[in-house]
Biopython code that builds the backbone (N, CA, C, O; Angstrom):
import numpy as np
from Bio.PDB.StructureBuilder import StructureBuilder

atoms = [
    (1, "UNK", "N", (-0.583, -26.960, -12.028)),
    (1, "UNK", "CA", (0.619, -26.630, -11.307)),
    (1, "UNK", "C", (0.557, -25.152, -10.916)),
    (1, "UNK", "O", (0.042, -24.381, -11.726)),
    (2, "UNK", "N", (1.065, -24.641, -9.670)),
    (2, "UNK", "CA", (0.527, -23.373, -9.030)),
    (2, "UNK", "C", (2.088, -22.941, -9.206)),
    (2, "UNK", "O", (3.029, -23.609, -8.778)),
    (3, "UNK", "N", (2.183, -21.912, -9.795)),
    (3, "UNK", "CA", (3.601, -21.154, -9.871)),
    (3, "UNK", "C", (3.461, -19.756, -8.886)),
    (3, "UNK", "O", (2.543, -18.962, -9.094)),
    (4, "UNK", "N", (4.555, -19.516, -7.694)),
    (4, "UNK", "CA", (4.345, -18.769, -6.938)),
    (4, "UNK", "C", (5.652, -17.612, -7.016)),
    (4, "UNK", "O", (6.787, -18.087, -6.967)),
    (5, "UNK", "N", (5.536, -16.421, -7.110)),
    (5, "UNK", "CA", (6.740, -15.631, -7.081)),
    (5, "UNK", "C", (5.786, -14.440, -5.995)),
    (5, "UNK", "O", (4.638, -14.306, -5.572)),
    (6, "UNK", "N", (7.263, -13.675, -5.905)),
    (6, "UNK", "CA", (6.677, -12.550, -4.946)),
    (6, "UNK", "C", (6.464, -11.140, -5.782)),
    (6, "UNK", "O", (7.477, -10.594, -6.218)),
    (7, "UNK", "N", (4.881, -10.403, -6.068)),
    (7, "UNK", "CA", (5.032, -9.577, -6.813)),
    (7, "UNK", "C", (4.765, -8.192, -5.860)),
    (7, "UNK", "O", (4.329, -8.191, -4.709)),
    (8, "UNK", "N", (5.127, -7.102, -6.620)),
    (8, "UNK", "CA", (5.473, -5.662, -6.019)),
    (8, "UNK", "C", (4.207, -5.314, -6.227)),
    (8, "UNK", "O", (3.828, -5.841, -7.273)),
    (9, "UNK", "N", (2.767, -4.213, -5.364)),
    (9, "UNK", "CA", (1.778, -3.811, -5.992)),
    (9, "UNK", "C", (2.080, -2.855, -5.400)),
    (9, "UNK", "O", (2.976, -2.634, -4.585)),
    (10, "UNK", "N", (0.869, -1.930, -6.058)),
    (10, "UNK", "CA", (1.177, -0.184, -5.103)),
    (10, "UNK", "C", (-0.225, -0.143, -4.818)),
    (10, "UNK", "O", (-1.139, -0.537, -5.542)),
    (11, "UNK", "N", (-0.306, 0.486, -3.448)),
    (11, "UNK", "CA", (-1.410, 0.239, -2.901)),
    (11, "UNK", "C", (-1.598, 1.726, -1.827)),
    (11, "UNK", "O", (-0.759, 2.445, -1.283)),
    (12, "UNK", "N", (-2.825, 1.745, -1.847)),
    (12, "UNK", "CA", (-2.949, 3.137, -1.280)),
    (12, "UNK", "C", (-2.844, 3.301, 0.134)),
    (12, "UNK", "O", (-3.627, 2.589, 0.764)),
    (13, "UNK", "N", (-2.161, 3.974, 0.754)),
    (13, "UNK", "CA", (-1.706, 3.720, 2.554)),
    (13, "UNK", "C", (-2.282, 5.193, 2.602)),
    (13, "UNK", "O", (-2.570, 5.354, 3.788)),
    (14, "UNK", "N", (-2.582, 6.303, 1.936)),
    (14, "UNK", "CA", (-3.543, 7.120, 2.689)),
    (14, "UNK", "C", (-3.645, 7.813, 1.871)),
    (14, "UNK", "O", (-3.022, 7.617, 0.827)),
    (15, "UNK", "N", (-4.656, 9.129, 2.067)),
    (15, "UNK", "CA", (-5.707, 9.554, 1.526)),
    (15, "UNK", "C", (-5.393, 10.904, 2.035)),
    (15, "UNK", "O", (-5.818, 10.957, 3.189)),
    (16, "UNK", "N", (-4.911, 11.877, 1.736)),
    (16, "UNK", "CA", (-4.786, 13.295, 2.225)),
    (16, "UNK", "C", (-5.848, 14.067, 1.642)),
    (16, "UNK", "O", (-6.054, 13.998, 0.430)),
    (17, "UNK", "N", (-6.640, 14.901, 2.502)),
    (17, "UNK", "CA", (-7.832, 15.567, 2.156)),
    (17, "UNK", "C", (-6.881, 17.013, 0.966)),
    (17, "UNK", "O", (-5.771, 17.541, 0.899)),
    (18, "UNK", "N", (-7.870, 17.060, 0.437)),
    (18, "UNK", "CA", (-7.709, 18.603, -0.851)),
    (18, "UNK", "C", (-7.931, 19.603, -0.420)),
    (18, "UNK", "O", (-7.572, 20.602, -1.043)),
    (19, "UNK", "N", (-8.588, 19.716, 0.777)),
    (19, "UNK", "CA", (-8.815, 21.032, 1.198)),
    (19, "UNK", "C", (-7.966, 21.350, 2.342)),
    (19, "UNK", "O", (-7.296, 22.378, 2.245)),
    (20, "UNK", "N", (-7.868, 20.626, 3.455)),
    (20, "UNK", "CA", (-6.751, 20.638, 4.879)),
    (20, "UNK", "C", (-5.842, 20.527, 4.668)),
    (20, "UNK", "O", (-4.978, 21.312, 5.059)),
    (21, "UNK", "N", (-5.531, 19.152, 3.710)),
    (21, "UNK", "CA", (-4.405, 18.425, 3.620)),
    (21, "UNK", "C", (-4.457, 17.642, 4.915)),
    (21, "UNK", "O", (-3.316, 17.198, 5.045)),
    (22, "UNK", "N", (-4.983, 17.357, 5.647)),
    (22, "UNK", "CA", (-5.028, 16.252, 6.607)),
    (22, "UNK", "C", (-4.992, 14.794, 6.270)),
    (22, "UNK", "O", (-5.826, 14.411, 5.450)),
    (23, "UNK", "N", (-4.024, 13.779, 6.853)),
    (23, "UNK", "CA", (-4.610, 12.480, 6.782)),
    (23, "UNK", "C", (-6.335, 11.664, 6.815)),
    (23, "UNK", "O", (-7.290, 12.041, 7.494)),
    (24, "UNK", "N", (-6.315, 11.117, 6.371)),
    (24, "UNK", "CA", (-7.792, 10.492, 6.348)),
    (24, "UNK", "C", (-7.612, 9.094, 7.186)),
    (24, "UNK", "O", (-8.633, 8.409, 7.246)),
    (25, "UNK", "N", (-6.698, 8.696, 7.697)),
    (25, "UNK", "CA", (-6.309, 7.694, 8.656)),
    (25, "UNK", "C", (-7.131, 7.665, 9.928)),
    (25, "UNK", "O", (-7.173, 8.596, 10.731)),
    (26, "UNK", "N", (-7.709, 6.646, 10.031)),
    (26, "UNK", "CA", (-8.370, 6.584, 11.111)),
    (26, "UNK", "C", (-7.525, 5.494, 12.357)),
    (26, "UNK", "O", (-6.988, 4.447, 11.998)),
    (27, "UNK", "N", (-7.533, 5.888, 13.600)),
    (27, "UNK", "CA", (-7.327, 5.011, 14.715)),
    (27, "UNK", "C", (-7.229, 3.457, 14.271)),
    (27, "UNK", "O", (-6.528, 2.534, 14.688)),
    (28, "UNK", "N", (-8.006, 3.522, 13.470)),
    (28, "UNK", "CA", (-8.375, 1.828, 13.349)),
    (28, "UNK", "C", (-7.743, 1.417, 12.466)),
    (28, "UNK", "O", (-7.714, 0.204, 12.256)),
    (29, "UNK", "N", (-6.822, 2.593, 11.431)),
    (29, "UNK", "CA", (-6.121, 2.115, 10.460)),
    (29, "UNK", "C", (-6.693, 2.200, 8.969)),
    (29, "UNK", "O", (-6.025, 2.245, 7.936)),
    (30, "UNK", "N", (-8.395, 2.214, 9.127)),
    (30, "UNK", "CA", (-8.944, 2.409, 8.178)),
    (30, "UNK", "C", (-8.884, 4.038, 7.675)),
    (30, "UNK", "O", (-8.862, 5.065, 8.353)),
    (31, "UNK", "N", (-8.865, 3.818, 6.064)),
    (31, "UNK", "CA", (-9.594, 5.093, 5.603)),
    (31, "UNK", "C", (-10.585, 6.073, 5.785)),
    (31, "UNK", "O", (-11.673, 5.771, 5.295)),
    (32, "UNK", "N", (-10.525, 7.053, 6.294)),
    (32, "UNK", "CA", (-12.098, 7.500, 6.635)),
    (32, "UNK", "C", (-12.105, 8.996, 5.759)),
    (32, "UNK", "O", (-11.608, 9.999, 6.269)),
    (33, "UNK", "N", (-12.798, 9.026, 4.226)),
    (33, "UNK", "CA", (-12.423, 10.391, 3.560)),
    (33, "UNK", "C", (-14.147, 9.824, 2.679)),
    (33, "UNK", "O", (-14.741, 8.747, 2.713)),
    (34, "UNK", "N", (-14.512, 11.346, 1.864)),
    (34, "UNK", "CA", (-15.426, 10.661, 1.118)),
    (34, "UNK", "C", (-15.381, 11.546, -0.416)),
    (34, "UNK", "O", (-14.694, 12.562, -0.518)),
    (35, "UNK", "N", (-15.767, 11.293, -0.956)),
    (35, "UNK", "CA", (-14.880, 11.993, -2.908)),
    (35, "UNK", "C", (-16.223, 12.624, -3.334)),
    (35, "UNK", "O", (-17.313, 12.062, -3.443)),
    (36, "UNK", "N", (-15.883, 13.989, -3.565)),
    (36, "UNK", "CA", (-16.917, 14.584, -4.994)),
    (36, "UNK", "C", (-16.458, 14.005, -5.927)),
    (36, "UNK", "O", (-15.388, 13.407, -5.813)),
    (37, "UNK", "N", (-17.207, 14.037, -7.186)),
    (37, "UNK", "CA", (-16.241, 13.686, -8.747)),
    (37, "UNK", "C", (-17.433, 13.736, -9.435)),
    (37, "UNK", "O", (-18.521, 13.363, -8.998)),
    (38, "UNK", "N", (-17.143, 14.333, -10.816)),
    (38, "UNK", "CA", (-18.196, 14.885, -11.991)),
    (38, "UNK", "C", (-17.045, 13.960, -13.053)),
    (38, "UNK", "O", (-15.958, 13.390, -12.953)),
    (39, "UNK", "N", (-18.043, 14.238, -14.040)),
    (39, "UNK", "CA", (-17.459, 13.533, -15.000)),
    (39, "UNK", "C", (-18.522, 14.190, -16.844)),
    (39, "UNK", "O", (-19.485, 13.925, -17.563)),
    (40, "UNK", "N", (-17.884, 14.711, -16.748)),
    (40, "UNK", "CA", (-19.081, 16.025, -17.790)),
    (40, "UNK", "C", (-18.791, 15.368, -19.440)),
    (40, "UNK", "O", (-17.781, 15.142, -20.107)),
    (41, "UNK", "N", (-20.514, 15.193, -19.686)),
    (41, "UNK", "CA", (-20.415, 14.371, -20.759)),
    (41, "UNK", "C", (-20.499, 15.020, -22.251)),
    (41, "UNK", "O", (-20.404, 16.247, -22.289)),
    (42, "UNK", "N", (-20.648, 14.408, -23.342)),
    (42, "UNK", "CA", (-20.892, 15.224, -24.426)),
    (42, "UNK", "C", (-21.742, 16.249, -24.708)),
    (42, "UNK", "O", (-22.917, 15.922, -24.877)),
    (43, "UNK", "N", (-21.419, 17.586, -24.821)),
    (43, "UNK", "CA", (-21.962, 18.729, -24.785)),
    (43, "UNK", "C", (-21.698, 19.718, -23.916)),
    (43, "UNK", "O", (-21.405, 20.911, -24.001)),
    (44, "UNK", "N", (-21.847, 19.044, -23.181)),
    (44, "UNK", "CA", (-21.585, 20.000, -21.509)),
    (44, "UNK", "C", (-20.211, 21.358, -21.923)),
    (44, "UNK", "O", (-19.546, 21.275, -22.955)),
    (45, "UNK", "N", (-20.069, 22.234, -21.139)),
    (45, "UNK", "CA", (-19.291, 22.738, -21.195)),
    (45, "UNK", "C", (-17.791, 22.507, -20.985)),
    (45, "UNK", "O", (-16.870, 22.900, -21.701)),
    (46, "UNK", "N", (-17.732, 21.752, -19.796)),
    (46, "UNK", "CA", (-16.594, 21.407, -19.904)),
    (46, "UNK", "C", (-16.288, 19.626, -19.909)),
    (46, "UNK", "O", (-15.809, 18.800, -19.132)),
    (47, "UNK", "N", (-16.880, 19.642, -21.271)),
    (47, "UNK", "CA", (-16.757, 18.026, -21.941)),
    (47, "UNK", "C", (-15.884, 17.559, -21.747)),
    (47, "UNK", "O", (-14.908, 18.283, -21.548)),
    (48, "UNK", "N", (-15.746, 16.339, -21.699)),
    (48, "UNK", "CA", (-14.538, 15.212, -21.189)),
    (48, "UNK", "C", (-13.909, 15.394, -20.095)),
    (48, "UNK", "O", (-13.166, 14.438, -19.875)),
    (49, "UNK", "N", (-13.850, 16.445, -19.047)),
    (49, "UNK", "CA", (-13.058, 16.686, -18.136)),
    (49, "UNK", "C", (-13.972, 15.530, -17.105)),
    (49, "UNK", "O", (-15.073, 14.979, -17.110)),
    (50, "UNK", "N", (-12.733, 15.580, -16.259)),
    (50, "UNK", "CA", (-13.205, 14.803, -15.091)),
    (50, "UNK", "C", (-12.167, 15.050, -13.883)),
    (50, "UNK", "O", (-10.941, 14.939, -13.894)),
    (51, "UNK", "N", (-13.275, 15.521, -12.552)),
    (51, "UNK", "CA", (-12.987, 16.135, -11.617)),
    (51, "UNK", "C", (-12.917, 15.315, -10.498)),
    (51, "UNK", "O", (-13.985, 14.714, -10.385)),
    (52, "UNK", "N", (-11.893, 14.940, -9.359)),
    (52, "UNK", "CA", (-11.905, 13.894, -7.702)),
    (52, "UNK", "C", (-11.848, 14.539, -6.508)),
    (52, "UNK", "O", (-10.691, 14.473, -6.094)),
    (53, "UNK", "N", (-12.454, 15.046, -5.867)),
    (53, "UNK", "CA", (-11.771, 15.777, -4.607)),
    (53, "UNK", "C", (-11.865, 15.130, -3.653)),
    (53, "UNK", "O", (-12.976, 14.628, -3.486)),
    (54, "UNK", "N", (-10.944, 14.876, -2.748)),
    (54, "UNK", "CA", (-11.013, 13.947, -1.669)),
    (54, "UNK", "C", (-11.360, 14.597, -0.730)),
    (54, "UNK", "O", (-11.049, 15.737, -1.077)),
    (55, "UNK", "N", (-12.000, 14.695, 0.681)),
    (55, "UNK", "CA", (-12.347, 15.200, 1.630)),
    (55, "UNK", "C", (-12.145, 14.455, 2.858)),
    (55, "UNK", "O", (-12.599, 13.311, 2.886)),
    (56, "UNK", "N", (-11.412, 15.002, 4.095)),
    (56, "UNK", "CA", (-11.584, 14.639, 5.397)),
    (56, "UNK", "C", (-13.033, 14.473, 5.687)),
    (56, "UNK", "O", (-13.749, 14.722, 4.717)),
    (57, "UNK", "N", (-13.574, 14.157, 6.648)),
    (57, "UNK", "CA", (-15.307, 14.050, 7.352)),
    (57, "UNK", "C", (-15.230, 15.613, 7.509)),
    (57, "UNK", "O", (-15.793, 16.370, 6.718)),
    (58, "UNK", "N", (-14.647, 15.950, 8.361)),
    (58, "UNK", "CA", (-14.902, 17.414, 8.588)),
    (58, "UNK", "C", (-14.893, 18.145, 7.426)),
    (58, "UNK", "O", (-15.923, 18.808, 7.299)),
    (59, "UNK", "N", (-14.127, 18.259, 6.561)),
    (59, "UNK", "CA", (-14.268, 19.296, 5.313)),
    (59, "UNK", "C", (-15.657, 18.194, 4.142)),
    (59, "UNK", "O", (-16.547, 18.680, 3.444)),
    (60, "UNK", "N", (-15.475, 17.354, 4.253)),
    (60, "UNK", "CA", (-16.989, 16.931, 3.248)),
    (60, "UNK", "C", (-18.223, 17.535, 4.139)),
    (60, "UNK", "O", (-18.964, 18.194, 3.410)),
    (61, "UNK", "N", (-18.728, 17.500, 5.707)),
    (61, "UNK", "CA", (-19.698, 17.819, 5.931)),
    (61, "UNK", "C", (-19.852, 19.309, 6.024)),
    (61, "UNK", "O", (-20.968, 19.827, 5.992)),
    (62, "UNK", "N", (-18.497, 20.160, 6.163)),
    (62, "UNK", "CA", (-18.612, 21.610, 5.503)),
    (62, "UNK", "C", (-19.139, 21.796, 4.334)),
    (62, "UNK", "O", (-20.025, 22.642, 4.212)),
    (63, "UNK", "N", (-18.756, 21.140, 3.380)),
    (63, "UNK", "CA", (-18.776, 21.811, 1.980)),
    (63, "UNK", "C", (-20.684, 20.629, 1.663)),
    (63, "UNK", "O", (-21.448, 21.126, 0.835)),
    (64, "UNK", "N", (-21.110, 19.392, 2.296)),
    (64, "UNK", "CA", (-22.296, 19.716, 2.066)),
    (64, "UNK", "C", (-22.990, 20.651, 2.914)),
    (64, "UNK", "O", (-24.089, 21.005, 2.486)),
    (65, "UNK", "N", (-22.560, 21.207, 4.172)),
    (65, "UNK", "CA", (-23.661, 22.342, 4.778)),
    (65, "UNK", "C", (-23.641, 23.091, 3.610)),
    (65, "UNK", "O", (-24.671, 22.978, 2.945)),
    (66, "UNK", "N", (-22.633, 23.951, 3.073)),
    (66, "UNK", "CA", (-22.319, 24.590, 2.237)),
    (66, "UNK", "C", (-23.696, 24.739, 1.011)),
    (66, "UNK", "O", (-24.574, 25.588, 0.858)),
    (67, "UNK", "N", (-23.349, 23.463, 0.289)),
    (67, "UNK", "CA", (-24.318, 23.437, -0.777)),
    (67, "UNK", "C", (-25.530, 23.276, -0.376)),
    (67, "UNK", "O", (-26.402, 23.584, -1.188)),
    (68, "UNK", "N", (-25.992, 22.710, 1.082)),
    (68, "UNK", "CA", (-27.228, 22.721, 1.334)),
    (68, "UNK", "C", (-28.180, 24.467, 1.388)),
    (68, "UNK", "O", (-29.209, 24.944, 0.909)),
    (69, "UNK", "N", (-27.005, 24.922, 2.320)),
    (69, "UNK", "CA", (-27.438, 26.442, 2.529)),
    (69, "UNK", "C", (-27.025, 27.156, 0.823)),
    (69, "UNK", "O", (-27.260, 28.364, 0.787)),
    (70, "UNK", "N", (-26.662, 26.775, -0.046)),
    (70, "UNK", "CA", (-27.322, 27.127, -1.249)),
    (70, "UNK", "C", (-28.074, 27.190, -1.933)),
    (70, "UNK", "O", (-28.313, 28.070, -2.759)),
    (71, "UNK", "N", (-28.866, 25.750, -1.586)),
    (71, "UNK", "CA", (-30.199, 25.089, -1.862)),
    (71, "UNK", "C", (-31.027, 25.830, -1.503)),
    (71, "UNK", "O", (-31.866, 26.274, -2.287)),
    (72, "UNK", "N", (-30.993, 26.133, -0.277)),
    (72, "UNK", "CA", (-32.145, 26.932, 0.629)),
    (72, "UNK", "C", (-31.893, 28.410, 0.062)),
    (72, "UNK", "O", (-33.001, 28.906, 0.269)),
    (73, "UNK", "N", (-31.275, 29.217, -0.407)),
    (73, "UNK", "CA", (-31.085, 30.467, -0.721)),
    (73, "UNK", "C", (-31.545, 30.352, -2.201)),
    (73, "UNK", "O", (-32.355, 31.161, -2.652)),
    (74, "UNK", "N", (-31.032, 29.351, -2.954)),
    (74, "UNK", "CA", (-31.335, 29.115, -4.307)),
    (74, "UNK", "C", (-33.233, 28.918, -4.339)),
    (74, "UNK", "O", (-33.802, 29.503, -5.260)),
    (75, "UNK", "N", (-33.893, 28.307, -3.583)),
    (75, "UNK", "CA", (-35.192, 27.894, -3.576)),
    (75, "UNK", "C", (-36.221, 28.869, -2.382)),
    (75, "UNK", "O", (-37.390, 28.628, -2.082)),
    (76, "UNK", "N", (-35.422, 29.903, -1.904)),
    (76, "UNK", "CA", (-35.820, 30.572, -0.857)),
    (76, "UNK", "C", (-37.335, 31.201, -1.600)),
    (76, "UNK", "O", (-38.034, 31.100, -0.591)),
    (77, "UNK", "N", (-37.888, 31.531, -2.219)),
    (77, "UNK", "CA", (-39.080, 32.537, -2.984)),
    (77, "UNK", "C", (-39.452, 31.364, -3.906)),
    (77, "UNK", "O", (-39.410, 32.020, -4.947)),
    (78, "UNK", "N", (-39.738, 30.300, -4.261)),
    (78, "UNK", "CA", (-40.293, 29.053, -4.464)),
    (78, "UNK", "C", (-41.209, 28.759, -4.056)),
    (78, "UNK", "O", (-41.333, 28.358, -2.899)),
    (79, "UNK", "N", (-42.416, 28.902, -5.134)),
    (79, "UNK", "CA", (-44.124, 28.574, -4.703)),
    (79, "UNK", "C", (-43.787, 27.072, -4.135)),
    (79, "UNK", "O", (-44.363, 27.048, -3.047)),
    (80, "UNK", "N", (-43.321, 26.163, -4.275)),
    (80, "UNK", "CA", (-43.202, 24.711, -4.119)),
    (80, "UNK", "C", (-41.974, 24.261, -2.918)),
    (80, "UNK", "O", (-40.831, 23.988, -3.283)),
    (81, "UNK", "N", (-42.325, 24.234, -1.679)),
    (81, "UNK", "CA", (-41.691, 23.793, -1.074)),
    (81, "UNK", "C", (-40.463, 22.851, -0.704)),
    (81, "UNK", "O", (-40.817, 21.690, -0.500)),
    (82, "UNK", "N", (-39.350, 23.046, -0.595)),
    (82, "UNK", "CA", (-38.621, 21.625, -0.737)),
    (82, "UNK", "C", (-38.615, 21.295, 0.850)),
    (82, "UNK", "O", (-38.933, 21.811, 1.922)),
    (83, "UNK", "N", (-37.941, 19.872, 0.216)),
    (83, "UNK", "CA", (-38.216, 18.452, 1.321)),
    (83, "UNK", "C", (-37.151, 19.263, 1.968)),
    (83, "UNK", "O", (-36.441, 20.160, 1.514)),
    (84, "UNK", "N", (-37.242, 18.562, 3.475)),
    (84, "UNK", "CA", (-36.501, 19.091, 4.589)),
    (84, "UNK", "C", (-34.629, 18.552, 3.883)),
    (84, "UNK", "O", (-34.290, 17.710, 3.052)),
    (85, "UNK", "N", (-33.918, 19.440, 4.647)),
    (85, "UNK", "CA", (-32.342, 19.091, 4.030)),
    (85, "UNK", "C", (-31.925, 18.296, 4.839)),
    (85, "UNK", "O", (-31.174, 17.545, 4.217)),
    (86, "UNK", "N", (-31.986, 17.871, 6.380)),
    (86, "UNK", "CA", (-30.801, 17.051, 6.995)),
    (86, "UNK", "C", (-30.321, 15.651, 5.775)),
    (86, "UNK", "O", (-29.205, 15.211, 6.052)),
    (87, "UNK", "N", (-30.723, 15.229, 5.033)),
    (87, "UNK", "CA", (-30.493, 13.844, 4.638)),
    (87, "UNK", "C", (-29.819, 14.411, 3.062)),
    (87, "UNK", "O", (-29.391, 13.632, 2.212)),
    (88, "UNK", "N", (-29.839, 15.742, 2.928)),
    (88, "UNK", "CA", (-29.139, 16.569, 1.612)),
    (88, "UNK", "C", (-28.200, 15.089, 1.053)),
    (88, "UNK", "O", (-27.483, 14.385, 1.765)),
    (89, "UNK", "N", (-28.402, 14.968, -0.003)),
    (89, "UNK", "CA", (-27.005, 13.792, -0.304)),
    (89, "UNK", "C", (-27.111, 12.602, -0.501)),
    (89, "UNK", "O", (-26.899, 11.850, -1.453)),
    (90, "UNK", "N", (-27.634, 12.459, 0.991)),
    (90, "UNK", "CA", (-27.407, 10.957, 1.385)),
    (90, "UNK", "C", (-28.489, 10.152, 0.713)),
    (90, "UNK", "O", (-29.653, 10.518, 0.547)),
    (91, "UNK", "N", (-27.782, 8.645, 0.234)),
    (91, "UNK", "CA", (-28.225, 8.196, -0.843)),
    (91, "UNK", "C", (-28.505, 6.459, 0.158)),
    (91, "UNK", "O", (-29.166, 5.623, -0.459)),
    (92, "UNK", "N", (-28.077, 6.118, 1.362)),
    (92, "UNK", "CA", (-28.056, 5.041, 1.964)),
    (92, "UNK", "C", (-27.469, 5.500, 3.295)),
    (92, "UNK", "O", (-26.841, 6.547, 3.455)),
    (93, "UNK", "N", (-27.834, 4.315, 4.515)),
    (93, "UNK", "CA", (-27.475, 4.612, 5.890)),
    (93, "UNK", "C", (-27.348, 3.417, 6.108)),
    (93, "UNK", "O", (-27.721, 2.677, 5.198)),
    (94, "UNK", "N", (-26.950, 2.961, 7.003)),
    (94, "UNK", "CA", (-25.948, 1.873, 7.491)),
    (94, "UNK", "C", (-26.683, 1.714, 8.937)),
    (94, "UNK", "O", (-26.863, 2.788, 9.511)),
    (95, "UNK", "N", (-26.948, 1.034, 9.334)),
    (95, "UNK", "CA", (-27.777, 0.919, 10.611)),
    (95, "UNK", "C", (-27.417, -0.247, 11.299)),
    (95, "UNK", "O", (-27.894, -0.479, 12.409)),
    (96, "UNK", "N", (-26.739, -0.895, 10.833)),
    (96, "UNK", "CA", (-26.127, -1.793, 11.683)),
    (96, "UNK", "C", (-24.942, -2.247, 12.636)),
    (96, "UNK", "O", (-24.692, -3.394, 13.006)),
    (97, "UNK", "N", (-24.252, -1.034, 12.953)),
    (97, "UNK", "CA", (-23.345, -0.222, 14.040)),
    (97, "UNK", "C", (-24.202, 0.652, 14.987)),
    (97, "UNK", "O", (-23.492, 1.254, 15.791)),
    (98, "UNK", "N", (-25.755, 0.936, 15.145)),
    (98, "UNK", "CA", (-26.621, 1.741, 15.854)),
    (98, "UNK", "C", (-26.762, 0.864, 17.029)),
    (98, "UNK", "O", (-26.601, -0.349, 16.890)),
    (99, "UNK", "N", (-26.961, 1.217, 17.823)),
    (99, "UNK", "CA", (-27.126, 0.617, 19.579)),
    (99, "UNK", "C", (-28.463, 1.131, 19.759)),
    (99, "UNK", "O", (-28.871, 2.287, 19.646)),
    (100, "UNK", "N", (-29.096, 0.029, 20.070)),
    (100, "UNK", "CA", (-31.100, -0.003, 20.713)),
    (100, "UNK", "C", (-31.874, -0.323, 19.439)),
    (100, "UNK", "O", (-31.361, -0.760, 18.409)),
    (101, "UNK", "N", (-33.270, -0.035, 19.638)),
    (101, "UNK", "CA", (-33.977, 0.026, 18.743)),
    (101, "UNK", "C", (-33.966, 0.336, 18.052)),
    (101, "UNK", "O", (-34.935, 0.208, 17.303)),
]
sb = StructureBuilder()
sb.init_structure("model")
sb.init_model(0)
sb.init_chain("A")
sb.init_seg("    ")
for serial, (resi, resn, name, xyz) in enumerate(atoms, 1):
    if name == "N":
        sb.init_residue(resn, " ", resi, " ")
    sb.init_atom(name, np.array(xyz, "f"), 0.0, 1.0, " ", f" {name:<3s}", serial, name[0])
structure = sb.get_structure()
């Protein structure tokens, strides 16, 4: 027997960036934001804490130029070359919204 009532949920209708404060609302209605977050484990200095920052597109691809051009200053006098940065981050790509070959 299927018992049906109407229940209340809370549900997330948007996403304000931490750094602008801008909506993350896209045209389409969708979400469009992407999250730092650490989560520092036993020992670490700052143990048990745990950190979320939400980001607009524009302020996440600031703050990775950001750390990239740290990378490069951090590794600048480095007998050992590092790998080129455009892909800094990125962990997967999505290629199936691409037009042509």
């Amino acid at each position: 027997m299927k018992i049906t009532d109407r229940v209340e949920v809370d549900a997330v209708t948007d996403v304000r960036c931490d750094v602008c404060n801008c909506s993350t609302r896209l045209e389409s209605g969708n979400l469009g934001y992407g999250m730092l977050q650490a989560h520092w484990g036993y020992g670490a200095l700052h143990d048990g804490k745990r950190y979320e920052v939400h980001l607009c597109e524009a302020c996440f691809f600031a703050t990775i130029a950001y750390l990239r051009q740290e990378r490069r200053t951090a590794n600048m006098f480095e007998d050992m070359p590092q790998p080129p940065d455009e892909d800094f981050g990125l962990v997967a790509k999505d290629d199936f919204f691409r037009d042509g070959p």
